[in-house]
N, C-alpha and C positions, 0 to 999 in steps of 0.2 A: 504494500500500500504506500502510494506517496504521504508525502509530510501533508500535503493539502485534505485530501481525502480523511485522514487521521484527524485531522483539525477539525472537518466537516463534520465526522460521525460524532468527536468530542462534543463540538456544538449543541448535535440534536440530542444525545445521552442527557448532555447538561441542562437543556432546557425542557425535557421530558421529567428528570428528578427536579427540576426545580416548582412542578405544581402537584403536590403529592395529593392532593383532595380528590383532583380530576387525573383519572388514567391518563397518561399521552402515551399516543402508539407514534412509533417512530418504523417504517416500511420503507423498503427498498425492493423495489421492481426491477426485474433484468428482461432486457427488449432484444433483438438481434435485427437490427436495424429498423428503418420503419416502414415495414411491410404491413399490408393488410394487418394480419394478425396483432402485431403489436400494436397500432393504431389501436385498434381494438380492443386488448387489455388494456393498457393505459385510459380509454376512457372510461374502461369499465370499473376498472379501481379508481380512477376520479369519483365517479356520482358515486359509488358504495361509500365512498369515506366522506364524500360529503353527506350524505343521508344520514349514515351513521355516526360518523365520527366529528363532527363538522368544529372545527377550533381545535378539535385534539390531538392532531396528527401531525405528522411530518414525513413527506412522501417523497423521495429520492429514486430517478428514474433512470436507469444505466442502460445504455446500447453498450452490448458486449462484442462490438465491432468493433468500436473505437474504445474499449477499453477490455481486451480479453485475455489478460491477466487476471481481470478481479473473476474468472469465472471458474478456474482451478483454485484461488485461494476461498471462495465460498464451496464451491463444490457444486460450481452450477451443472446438473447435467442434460438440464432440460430448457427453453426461454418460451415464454412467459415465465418466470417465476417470479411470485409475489414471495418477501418476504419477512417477518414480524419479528424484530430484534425488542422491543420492550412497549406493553408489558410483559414478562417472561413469566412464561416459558417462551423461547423462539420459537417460531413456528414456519413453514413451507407451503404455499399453495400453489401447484403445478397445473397452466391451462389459458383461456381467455379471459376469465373471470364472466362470464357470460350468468353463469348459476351464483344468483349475488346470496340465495343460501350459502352453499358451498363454501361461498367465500365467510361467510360470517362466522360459519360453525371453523372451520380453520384457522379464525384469527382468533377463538374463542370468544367472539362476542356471542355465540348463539350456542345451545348447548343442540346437538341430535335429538331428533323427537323420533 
């Protein structure tokens, strides 16, 4: 990871623990350029988190084109992958986000029915 990228995640860490009252989810999306598809997740996880989340997030959106290094240091082995570094537990969702269930019960805002 660069010095930048380090600083960045510092950032949103820092400003996630600094509203303990209110959850802040902190998510990073991996795109493989912008193709249909990623179009697609990307705005698909927009409106989820807006609807759901709306003030409490911070959503970082990575083309693993122009950066495909960070896709062996995460373990990417799929793209779209959405992914939920805090609150923890971490968690993975592999797809378009199209099933905005799906998406919710995986970032644990929704439990399985």
């Amino acid at each position: 990871m660069s010095e930048e990228q380090v600083h960045d995640s510092t950032e949103a860490f820092e400003r996630a623990l600094a509203s303990p009252r209110e959850e802040r989810y902190v998510l990073r999306l991996y795109v493989t350029g912008m193709t249909p598809k990623s179009a697609r997740a990307i705005a698909n996880v927009k409106t989820i988190c807006e609807e759901h989340l709306k003030g409490r997030y911070d959503l970082e959106v990575i083309d693993l084109y122009q950066r495909p290094q960070l896709a062996e240091g995460e373990q990417i082995i799929a793209a779209p992958t959405l992914i939920k570094d805090l609150p923890l537990p971490l968690k993975r969702v592999i797809g378009d986000f199209s099933n905005a269930e799906r998406v919710l019960v995986g970032l644990d805002l929704r439990r399985k029915t």
